[in-house]
C-alpha positions in Angstrom: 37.6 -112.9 15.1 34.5 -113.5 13.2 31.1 -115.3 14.1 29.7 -117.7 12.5 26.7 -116.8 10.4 24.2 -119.9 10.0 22.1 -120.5 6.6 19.5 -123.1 7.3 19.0 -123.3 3.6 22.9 -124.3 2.8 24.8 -127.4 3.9 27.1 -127.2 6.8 30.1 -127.3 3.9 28.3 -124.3 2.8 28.4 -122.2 5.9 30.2 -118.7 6.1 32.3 -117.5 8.6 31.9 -113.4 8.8 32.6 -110.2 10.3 29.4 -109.4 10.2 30.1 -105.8 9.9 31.2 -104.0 6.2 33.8 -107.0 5.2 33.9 -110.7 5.9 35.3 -113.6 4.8 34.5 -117.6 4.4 35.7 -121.0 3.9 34.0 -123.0 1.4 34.6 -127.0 1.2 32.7 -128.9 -1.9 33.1 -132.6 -2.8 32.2 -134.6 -6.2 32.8 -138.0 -7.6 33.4 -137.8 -11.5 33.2 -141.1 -13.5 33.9 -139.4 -17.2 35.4 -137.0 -19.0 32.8 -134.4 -19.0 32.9 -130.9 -17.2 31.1 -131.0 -14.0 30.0 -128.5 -12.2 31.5 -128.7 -8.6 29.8 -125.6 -7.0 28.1 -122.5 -8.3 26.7 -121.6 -4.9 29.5 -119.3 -3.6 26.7 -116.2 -3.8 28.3 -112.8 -4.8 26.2 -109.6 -3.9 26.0 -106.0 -5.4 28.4 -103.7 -4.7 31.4 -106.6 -3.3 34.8 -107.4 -4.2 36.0 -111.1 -3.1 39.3 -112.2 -3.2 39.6 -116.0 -3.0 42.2 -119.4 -2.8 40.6 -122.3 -3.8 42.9 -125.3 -3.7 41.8 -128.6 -5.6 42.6 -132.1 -5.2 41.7 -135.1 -6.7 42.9 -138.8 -7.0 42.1 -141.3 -9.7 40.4 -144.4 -7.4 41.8 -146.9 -9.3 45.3 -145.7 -9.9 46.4 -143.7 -7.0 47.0 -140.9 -9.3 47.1 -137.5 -7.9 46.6 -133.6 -9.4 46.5 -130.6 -7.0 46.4 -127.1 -8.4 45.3 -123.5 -6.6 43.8 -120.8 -7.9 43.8 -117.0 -6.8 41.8 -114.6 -7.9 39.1 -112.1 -7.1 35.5 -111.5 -8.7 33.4 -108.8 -7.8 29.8 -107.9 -8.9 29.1 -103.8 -9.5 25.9 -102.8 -10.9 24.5 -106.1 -11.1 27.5 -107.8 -13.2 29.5 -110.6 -11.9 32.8 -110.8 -13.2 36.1 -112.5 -12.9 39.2 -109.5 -11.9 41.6 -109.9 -14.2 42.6 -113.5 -14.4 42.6 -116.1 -12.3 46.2 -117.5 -11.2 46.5 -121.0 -11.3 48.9 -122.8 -9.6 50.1 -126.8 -9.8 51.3 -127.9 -6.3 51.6 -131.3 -7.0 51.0 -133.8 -10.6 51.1 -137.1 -11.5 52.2 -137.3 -15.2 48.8 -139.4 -16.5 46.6 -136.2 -14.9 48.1 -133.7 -17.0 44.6 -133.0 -19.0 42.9 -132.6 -15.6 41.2 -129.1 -15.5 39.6 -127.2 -13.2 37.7 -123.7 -14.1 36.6 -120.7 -12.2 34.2 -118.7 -13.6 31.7 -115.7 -12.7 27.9 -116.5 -13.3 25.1 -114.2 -12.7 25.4 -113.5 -9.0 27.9 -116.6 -8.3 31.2 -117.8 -8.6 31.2 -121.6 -10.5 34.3 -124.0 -10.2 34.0 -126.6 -12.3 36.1 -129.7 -13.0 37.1 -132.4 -16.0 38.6 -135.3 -15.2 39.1 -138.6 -17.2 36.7 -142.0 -18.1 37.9 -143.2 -14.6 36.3 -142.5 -11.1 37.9 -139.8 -9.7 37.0 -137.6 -6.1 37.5 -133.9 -5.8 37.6 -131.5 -2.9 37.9 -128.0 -3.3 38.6 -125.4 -0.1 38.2 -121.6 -0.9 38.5 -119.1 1.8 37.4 -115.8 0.7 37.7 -112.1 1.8 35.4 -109.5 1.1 34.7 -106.0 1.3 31.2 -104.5 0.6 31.1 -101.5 -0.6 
């Protein structure tokens, strides 16, 4: 079982369950509000270090506030980072678990930033919530 490794810098929702030894793992859990149709950046604080491979899940929900309407897609994937370059493996694989029909130009994106991993979401001109949960697994190299 891992410990719990404690960040006083990071949010509680940003705390990382680990092995603590040559692999680990986490649970992230972000929130937003969007109130347009712009892309908004839900997270890019999911730190990925030299020399690691991280498989991840990340499942995202959202609900339109005034319409009840509800998306909820989830992404696999893995992203690494090997002499200093972040990148996406392959691609990522994204899922729809459930759809309303008026959410169907709802996005989300994962993407690999210098050193990160950044999931960011599009919505409509409506107010809309979002939760994403990724649990990760690494191995350090």
């Amino acid at each position: 079982m891992g410990k719990q490794i404690f960040n006083p810098l990071l949010p509680k929702r940003f705390q990382e369950l680990s092995s603590g030894g040559a692999a680990g793992g986490g649970e992230y859990v972000q929130t937003a509000t969007t109130v347009n149709a712009t892309p908004f950046l839900l997270t890019d604080s999911k730190a990925i270090a030299n020399g690691t491979v991280q498989s991840f899940v990340t499942r995202v929900t959202a609900i339109d506030n005034g319409t009840g309407d509800v998306w909820c897609h989830e992404f696999r994937g893995a992203i690494k980072q090997f002499g200093g370059v972040t990148s996406i493996v392959d691609t990522v694989t994204d899922e729809m678990i459930a759809e309303d029909t008026a959410t169907a130009t709802w996005v989300t994106t994962i993407t690999a930033t210098a050193g990160f991993m950044s999931i960011t979401v599009t919505g409509i001109v409506a107010t809309i919530k979002w939760k994403s949960e990724t649990t990760f697994s690494e191995i350090v190299i």
